[in-house]
C-alpha positions in Angstrom: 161.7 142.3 -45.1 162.7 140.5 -41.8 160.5 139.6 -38.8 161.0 137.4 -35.5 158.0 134.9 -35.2 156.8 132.8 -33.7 155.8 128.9 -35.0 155.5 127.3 -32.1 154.7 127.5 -28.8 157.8 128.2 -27.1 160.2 130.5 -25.2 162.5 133.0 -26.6 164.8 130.1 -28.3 161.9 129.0 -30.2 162.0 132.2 -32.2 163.0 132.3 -35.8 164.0 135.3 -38.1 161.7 134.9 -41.3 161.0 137.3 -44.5 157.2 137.5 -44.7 156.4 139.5 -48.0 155.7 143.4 -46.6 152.2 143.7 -45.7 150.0 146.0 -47.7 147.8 148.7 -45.5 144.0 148.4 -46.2 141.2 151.0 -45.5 141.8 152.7 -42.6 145.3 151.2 -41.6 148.7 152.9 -42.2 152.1 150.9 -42.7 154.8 151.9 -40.4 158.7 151.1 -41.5 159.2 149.8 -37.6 162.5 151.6 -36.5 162.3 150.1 -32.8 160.5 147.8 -30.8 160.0 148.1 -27.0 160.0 144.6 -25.3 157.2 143.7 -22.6 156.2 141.4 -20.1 153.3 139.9 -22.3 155.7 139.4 -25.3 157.4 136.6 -22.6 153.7 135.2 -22.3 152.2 135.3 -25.8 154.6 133.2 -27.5 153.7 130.6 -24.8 150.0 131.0 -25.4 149.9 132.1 -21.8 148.6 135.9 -22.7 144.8 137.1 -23.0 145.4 137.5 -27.2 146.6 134.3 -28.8 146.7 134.7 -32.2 147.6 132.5 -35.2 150.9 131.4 -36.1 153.6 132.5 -37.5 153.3 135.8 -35.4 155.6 138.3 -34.3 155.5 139.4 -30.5 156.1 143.2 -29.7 152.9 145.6 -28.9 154.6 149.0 -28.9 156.9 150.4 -31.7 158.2 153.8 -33.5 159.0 154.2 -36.8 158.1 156.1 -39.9 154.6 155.9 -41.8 155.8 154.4 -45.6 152.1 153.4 -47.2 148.6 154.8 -45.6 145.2 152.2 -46.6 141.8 154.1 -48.3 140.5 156.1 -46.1 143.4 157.5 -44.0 143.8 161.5 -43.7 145.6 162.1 -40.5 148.7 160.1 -41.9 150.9 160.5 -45.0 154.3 158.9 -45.4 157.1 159.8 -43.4 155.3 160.5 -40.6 157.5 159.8 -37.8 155.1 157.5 -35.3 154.6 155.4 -32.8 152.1 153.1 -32.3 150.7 150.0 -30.1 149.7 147.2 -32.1 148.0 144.4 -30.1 151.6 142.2 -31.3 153.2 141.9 -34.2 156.8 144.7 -33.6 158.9 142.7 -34.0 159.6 143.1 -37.7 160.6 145.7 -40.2 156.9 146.7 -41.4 153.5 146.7 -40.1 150.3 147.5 -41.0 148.7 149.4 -37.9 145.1 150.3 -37.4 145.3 154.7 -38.2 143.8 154.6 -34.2 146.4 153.1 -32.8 149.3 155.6 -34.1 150.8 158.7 -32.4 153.1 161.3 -33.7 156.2 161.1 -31.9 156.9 164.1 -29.6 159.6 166.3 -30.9 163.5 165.8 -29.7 162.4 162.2 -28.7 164.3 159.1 -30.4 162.9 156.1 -31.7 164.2 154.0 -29.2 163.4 156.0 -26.3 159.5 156.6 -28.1 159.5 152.6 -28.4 159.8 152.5 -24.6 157.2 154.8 -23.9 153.2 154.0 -24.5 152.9 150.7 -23.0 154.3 151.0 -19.5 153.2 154.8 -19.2 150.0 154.7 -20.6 149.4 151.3 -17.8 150.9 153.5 -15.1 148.9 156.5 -15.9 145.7 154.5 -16.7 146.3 152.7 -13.1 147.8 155.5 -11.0 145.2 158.5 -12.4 141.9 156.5 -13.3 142.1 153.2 -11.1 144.3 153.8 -8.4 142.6 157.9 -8.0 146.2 158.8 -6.6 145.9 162.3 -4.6 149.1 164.8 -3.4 150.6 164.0 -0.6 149.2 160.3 -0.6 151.8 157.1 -0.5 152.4 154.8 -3.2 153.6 151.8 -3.2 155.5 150.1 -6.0 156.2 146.8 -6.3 158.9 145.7 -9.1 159.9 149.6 -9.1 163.0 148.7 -11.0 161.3 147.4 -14.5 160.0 149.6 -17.3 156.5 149.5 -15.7 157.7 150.0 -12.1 159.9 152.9 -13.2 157.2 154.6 -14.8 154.5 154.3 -12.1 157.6 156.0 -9.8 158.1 158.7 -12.0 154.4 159.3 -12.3 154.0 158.7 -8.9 156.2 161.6 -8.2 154.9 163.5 -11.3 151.4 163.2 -9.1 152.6 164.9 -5.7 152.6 161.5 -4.1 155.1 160.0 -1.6 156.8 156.9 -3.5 158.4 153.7 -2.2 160.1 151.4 -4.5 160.3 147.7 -3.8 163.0 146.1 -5.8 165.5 143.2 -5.2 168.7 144.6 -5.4 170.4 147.6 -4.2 171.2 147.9 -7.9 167.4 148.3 -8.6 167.0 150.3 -5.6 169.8 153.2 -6.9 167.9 153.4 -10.4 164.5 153.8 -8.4 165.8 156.4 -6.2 167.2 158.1 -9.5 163.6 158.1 -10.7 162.3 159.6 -7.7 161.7 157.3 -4.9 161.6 158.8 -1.5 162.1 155.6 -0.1 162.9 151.8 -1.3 162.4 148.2 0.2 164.3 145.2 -0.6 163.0 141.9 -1.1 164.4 138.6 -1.6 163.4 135.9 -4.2 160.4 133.7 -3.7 159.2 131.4 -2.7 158.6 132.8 1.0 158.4 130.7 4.5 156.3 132.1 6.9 159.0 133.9 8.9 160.3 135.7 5.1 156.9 136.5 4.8 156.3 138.5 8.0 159.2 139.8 7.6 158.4 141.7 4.3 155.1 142.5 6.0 157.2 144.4 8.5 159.3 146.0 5.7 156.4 147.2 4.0 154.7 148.5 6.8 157.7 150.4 8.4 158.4 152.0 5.0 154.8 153.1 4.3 154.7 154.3 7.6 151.6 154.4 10.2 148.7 155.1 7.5 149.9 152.2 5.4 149.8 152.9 1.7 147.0 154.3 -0.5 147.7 153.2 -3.5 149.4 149.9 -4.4 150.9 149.2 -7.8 151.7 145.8 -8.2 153.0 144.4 -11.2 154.6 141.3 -9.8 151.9 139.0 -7.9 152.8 135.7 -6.9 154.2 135.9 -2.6 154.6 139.2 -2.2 151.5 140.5 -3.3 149.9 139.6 0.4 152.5 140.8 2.5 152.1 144.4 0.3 148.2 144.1 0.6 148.6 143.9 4.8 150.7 147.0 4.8 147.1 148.7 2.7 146.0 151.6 4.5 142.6 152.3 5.1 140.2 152.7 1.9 142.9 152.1 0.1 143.6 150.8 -3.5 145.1 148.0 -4.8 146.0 148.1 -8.4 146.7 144.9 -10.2 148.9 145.3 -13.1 150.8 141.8 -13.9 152.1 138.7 -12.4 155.6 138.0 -13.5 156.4 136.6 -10.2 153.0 134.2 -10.7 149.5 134.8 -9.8 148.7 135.2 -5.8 146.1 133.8 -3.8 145.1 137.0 -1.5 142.7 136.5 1.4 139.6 138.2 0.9 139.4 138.6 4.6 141.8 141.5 4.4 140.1 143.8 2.4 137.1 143.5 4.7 139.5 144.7 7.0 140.8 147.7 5.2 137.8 148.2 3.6 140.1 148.3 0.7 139.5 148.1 -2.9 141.6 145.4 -5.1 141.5 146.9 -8.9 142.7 145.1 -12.3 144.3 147.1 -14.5 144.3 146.0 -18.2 145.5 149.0 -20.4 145.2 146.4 -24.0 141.6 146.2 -23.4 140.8 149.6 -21.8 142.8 151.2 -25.3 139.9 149.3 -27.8 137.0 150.2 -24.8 137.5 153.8 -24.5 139.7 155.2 -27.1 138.7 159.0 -26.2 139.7 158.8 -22.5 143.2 156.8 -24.2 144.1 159.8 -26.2 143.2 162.6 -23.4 145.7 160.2 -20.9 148.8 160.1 -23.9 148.2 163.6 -24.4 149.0 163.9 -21.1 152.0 161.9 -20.8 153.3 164.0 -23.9 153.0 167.1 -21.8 154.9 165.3 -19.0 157.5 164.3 -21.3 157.9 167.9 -23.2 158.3 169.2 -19.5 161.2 166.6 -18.4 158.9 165.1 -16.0 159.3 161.7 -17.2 161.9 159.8 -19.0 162.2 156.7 -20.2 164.8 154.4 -19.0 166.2 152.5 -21.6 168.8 149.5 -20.7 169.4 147.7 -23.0 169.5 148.0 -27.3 169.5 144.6 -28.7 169.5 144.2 -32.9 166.3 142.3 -34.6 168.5 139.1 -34.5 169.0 138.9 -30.8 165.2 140.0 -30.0 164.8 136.3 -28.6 167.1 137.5 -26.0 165.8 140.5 -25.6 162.4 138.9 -24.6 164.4 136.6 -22.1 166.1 139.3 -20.0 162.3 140.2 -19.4 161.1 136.1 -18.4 164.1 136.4 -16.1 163.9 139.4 -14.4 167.3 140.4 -15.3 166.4 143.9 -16.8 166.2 147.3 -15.4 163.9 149.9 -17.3 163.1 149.0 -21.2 164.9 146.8 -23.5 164.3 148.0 -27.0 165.3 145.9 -29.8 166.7 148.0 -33.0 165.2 147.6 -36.8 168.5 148.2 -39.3 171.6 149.7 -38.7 
């Protein structure tokens, strides 16, 4: 078989294609014939040892795939092979088998395609973990969506949305803006590229605020960081709640002062651990994102369908911000 690892730490050129031998499933793991791989934010970080999991070399990134269940470990009832799955693996996708934990597999919904169902768990389960557990979003409230154009920000608009909420995107381009108003958006904000002078700074204060209007945003969904994070947090309405998500902009310093004055709440959102934590609640929030899906609700947005050779590239069109919705890389022909 053939797998993109990892040797050293590195960015996307420092990835190799390899052939491992095929793993063998034990007791309670299944082995999945990956189809497709969904490409992430902390795939750009892991193979830079700059994510919360760092494990040993040679690795594969990738932490959400579809494919087809070929071998099931002692123990294993609920799959049998051919089994058409998908599955979140804590790394490891990028490759043309994996043994899984038999926890961390789905069936994939009906009419759905691999590629589309590799694009799905990661961002919509974070979304629907931050927008209906942390973030408590209500009808009728405003959300606020920073990076609304990536795979994460699209899903948190279309959930948004799916939610009763009012939705503006923040994106920077009118590019990004278009596919966010195609996802839902009511309204959209565009922002320039960091780093910000003071003057840049109020004046995406003022953006924010004039979109969210006079009661400020409820909820916040912030998956960038780094200098817009403040000027979203100062256009918080009252009580409201800020979600933390991700940082691919960097991580910001927020004053603390200014959730004192909004008596505001400032949440972290880390779907990885909350999956191993509280598998139960995991499973009630997919099952609800399959209804979504079965009812046309959502969709994912995929951009981009690169082949297991070009997955290093894949991985950088996330590190540079270039990509809109998903990028899925392809197993086979």
């Amino acid at each position: 078989m053939k797998a993109l690892r990892s040797h050293v730490v590195g960015g996307p050129e420092s990835l190799t294609i390899d052939a491992p031998d095929s793993p063998l499933p034990g007791p309670g793991e299944v082995r999945i014939a990956v189809r497709a791989c969904g490409i992430n934010f902390p795939d750009t970080l892991i193979i830079r040892d700059l994510y919360q999991y760092k494990p040993e070399r040679p690795f594969s990134p990738g932490i959400e795939l579809s494919g087809v269940v070929d071998a099931v470990g002692e123990g294993v009832s609920r799959w049998q092979a051919g089994d058409k799955v998908i599955a979140l693996p804590s790394w490891g996708g990028l490759t043309e088998q994996i043994v899984v934990p038999a926890d961390r597999v789905y069936a994939l919904p009906d009419g759905v395609d691999f590629e589309a169902a590799a694009a799905l768990l990661l961002t919509y389960g974070t979304s629907m973990l931050a927008l209906k557990d942390r973030g408590a979003l209500k009808p009728g409230e405003t959300l606020l969506v920073l990076g609304a154009a990536g795979g994460a920000g699209l899903s948190a608009v279309e959930l948004g949305k799916a939610m009763g909420a009012r939705v503006v995107a923040a994106v920077s381009s009118e590019e990004k803006a278009a596919v966010a108003r195609q996802a839902g958006a009511d309204e959209t904000v565009l922002y320039g590229r960091p780093p910000f002078d003071r003057e840049q700074s109020r004046a995406l204060i003022n953006a924010f605020k004039a979109a969210c209007g006079p009661d400020g945003a409820q909820v916040i969904y912030d998956a960038v960081g780094g200098d817009y994070a403040e000027p979203a947090l100062r256009a918080i309405g009252w009580e409201g709640r800020y979600l933390v998500i991700g940082f691919t902009a960097g991580i910001p310093q927020i004053p603390a002062n200014l959730t004192l004055l909004k008596q505001c709440d400032v949440r972290g959102v880390f779907y990885g651990a909350f999956m191993e934590r509280n598998p139960a609640r995991n499973a009630e929030l997919i099952a609800e994102l399959f209804d979504l899906l079965k009812a046309g609700r959502i969709r994912p947005r995929v951009s981009e369908v690169l082949p297991l050779e070009r997955g290093g590239e894949a991985i950088a069109l996330l590190a540079d911000r270039k990509a809109i919705g998903k990028v899925v890389v392809r197993m086979g022909n």
